[in-house]
N, C-alpha and C positions, 0 to 999 in steps of 0.2 A: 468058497465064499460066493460065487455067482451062483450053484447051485440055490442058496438061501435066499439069497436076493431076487431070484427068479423067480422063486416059493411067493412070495412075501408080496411079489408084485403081482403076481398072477390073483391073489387072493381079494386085490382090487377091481377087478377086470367087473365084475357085476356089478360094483357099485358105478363105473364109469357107465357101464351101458345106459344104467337108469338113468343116468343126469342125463345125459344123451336125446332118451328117450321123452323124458320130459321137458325137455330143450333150455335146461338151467344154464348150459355151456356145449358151444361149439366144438365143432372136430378138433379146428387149431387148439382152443385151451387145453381141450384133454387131453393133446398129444403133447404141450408144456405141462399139464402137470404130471403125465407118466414120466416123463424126463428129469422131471424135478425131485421126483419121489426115489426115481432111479442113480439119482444122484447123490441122494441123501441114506439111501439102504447102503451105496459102498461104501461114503465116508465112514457110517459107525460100524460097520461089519469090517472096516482091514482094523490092522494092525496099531495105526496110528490115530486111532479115534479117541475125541475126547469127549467129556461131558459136555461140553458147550454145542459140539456136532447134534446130540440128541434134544438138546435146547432148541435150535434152530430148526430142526426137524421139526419137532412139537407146534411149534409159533409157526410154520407156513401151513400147516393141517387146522391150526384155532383158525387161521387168518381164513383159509381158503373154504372153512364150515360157516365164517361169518358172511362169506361172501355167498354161499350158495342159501343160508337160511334170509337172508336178505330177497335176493331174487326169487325165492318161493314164497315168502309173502305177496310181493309187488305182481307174479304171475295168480297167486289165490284172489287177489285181490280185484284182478283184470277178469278173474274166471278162467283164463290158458287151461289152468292143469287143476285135478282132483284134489279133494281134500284129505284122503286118505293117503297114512303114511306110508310110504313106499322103501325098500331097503334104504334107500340114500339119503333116507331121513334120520339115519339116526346111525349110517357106517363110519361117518368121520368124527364123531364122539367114539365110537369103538375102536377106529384107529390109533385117535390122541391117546386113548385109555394106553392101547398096548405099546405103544412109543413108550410113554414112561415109563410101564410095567418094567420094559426091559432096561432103560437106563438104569433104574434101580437097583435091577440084579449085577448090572456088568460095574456099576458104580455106588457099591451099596453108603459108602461114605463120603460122599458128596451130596450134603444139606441143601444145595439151592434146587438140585433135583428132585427129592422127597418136596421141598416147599413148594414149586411149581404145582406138583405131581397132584398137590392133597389142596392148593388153591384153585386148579380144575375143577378137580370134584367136587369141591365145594359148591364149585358156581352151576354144578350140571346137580345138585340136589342130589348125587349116585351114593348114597346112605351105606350100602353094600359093600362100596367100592372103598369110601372114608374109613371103615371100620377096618377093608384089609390093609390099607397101609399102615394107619396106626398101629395097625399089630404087627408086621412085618419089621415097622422102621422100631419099635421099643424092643422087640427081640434082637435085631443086629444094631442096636447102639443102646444100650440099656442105662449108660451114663450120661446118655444128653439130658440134663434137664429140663431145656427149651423143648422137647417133644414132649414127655410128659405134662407139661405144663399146657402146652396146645391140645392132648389130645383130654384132658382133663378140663381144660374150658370150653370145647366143643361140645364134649358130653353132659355137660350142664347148663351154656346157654345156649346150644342149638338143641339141642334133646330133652333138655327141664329132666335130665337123667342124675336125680344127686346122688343116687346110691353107688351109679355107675361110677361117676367123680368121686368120691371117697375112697372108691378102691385103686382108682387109679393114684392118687395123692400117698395112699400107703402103701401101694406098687413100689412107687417112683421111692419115698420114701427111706425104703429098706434098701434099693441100691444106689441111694444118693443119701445117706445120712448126715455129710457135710455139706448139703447145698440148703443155707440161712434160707437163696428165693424160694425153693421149695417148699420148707416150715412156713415161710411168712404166707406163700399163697393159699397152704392147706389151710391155716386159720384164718384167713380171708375169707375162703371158700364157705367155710362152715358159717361164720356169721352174715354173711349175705344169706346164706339159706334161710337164716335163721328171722333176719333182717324182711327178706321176701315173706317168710311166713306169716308173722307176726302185720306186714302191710294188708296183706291177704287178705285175711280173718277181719281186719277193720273196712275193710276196702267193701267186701261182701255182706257186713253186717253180721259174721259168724260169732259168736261170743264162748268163753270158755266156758270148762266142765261147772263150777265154782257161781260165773254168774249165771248160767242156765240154772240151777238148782234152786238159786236165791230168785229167781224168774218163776219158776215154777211154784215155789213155797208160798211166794207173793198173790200170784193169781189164784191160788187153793185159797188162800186168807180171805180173798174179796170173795170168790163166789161162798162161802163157807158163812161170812155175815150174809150175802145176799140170801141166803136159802134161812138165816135164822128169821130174818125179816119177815120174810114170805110166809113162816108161820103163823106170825101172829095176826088172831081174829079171825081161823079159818077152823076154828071147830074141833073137833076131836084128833082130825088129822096132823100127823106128824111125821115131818120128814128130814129133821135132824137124825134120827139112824140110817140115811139111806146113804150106800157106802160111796164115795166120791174115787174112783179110779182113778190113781196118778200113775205119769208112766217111769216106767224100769227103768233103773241105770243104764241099760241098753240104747232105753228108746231117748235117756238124754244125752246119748253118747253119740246120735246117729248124725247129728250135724256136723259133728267135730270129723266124723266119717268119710263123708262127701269134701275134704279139703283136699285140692291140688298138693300130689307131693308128700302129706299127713302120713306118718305111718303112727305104731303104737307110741312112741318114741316121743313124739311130739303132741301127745294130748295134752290137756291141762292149760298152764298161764305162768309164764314167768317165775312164780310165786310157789307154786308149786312142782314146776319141776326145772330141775338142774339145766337142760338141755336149751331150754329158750332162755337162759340167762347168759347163754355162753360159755360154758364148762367145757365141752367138745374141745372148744377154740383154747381155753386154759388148760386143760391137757396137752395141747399140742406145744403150748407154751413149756411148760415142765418138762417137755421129752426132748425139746429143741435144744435147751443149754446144753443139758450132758451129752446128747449125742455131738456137737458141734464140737466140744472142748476136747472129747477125746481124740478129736483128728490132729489136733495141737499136738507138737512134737516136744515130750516131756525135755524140760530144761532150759526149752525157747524163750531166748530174750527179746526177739523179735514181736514176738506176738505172745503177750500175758493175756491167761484167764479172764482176769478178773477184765482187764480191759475188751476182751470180749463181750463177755457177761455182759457189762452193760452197753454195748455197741449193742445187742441182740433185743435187751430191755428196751432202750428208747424207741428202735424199729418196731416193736409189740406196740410200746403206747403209742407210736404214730400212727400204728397201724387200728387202735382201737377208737382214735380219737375222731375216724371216720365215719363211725356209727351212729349218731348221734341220739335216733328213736330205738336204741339198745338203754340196757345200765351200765354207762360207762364208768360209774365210783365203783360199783361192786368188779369188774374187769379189772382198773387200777388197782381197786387194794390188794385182789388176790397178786398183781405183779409186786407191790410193796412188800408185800407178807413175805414173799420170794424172796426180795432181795435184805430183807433186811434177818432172814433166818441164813442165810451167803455171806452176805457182805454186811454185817450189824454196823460194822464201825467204819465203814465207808463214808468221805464226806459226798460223796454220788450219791448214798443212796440218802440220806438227809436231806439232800439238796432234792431230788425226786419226790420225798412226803414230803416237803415244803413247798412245793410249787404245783404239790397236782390239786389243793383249791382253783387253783386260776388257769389251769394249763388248759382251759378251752374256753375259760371268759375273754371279753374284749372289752376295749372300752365303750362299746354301744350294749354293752350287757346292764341287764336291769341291776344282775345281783352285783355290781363288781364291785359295792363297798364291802357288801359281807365277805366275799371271797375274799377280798384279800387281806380283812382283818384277822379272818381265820389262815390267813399263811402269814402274814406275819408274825403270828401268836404263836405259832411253830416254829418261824424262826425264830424268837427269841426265846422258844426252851430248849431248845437244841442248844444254842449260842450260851446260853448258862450254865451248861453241863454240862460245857469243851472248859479243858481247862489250859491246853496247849494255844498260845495266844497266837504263833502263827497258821494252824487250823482255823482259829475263827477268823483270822485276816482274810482266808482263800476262801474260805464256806460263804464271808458278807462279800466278798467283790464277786464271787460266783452268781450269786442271788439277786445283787446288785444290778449288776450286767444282762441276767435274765430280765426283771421288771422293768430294764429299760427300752431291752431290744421289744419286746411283747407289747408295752405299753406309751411309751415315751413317744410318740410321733407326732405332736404339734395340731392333730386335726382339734384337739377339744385345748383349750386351757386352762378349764377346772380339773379336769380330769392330768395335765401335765403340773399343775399346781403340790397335786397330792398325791403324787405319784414321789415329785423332788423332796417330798413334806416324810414321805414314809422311806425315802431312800435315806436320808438324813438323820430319820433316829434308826433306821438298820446299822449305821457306821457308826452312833456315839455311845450305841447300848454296847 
């Protein structure tokens, strides 16, 4: 052991000199901090060292680079010392580095260390550095989820990397098939992208394939009268044959080309293709249930299916009703479609097409008469075609209970008027 720790000090001896020599810290500091260093290589090098040892390591090497990038400003500042950087500008970043390097190997399952470790790097921009522990810490812990999930939001809001995010979300995915947050954040994931894109393209003035075309066809039409015009009274000359060059699907493809992010995937408009409507996001949906139920332990009274099911459904529409400059009807109906080919005779799932008119209106919504005459008018075919009187009793105090918690709150009194007015004939139909 002193062997090692002798290694490990000596390896510092250059960077002291330098501060030394640039007069960052005196004789006495240096000789407290080789003491201090020396004190800190025994505690994790014996026997009884713990994670916390190499914690504390780490935080007097941050503390003691804050303290000397400090006094090297105030010395550049003064003019003391040169501008260029000299070893001891950048050794005790190197030392923190390998402090944790090694916690991690001697303590690969202790999470506060990986967190420390990868909150560093972050703050020093070490891009290199971030990408080796991600990879180290998902090979020896491949069931955290909380890692995946960090190292799949770093690669897309710190790296605008979604390709990379995807695959980490179906990494993680495959050896986490029962983690609900994983599903919910991979479809998060994707409609933000999707969400970002579609901002983009408005943001920059980009227009799709569809209105570029009818842009182009537009402009052909004006100059095509202008040039008929131009003819007349001008003599024998004619220049309605002369050919008008429009450009190639290529050259109206080239805009959509230059998009941040854009691959083939994403050309086009909502409208036409699958992918900006959120489909991505509804696949992950479809693969979420069954993989999640089969973790269920057949015969489980504990935890039913079905009660699942739709624990997993209401998370999806909370989770869609975030979107708002998305099509959040077409999102919902595709989860309706869902559950009503599952669970057809569910009063949940009744109760869900009845309330997804209004499940993002408010009462300062323009539309809220129409919404909610159209959920009403669901509720009352539904309610006509129970024929079991205590199902309708649970399906109207269910529905009842929703409109009041959602809308009943006293800020308007028209709107609580007819609110009482429509609860009223839900109970006597």
């Amino acid at each position: 052991m002193a062997e090692k720790v002798r290694y490990f000090l000596e390896q510092s001896v250059p960077e002291l000199e330098d501060l030394k020599n640039k007069g960052l810290f005196d004789k006495n500091e240096l000789t407290m901090i080789m003491r201090r260093r020396t004190d800190f290589e025994h505690r994790i090098q014996g026997r009884g060292s713990k994670p916390r040892d190499y914690l504390k390591y780490s935080e007097f090497e941050i503390n003691l680079d804050k303290l000397r990038s400090k006094r090297r400003a105030r010395y550049l500042k003064a003019g003391m010392i040169e501008k260029k950087a000299t070893l001891s500008d950048w050794a005790g970043v190197r030392r923190i580095m390998f402090i944790f390097d090694r916690a991690t190997r001697r303590y690969p399952g202790d999470l506060e260390i990986w967190a420390q470790y990868l909150r560093f790097a972050k703050s020093c921009d070490a891009i290199k550095v971030i990408y080796k522990v991600y990879s180290r810490l998902l090979q020896l812990q491949p069931r955290n989820v909380d890692a995946w999930l960090s190292a799949a939001k770093y690669e897309f809001e710190n790296n605008a990397n979604a390709k990379g995010a995807r695959v980490l979300f179906q990494k993680g995915l495959r050896l986490n098939p029962e983690s609900l947050e994983l599903w919910l954040s991979y479809a998060q994931f994707e409609l933000t992208y999707i969400s970002r894109l579609l901002a983009r393209r408005k943001v920059l003035g980009l227009i799709t394939e569809k209105q570029q075309q009818e842009e182009f066809d537009h402009e052909n039409s004006k100059l095509q009268k202008a040039i008929d015009k131009s003819t007349v009274g001008e003599g024998d000359e004619d220049i309605n044959n002369d050919k008008i060059d429009l450009p190639d699907d290529e050259e109206m493809k080239a805009e959509l080309n230059h998009l941040p992010e854009a691959d083939l995937n994403m050309l086009g408009n909502p409208e036409t293709n699958p992918a900006l409507r959120g489909d991505v996001a509804l696949t992950v949906f479809d693969l979420c249930i069954p993989a999640i139920l089969e973790t269920i332990p057949k015969g489980s009274t504990v935890i039913l299916a079905s009660d699942k099911t739709f624990e997993i459904v209401e998370k999806f529409l909370n989770l869609f009703d975030k979107f708002a400059d998305l099509n959040r009807d077409y999102l919902y109906a595709h989860v309706l479609a869902y559950l009503q080919n599952l669970q057809p005779q569910d009063l949940r799932t009744y109760l869900i097409d009845i309330s997804l008119p209004v499940r993002t209106t408010t009462t300062k919504s323009d539309n809220l008469s129409e919404s909610l005459q159209l959920s009403v008018n669901k509720f009352i075919a539904y309610k006509s075609k129970m024929k079991d009187l205590q199902e309708k009793d649970t399906l109207t105090n269910l529905y009842v209970n929703q409109l009041s918690n959602q809308f009943l709150n006293g800020d308007d009194e028209n709107v609580d008027k007819l609110l009482k007015a429509i609860i009223k004939k839900c109970r006597t139909i």
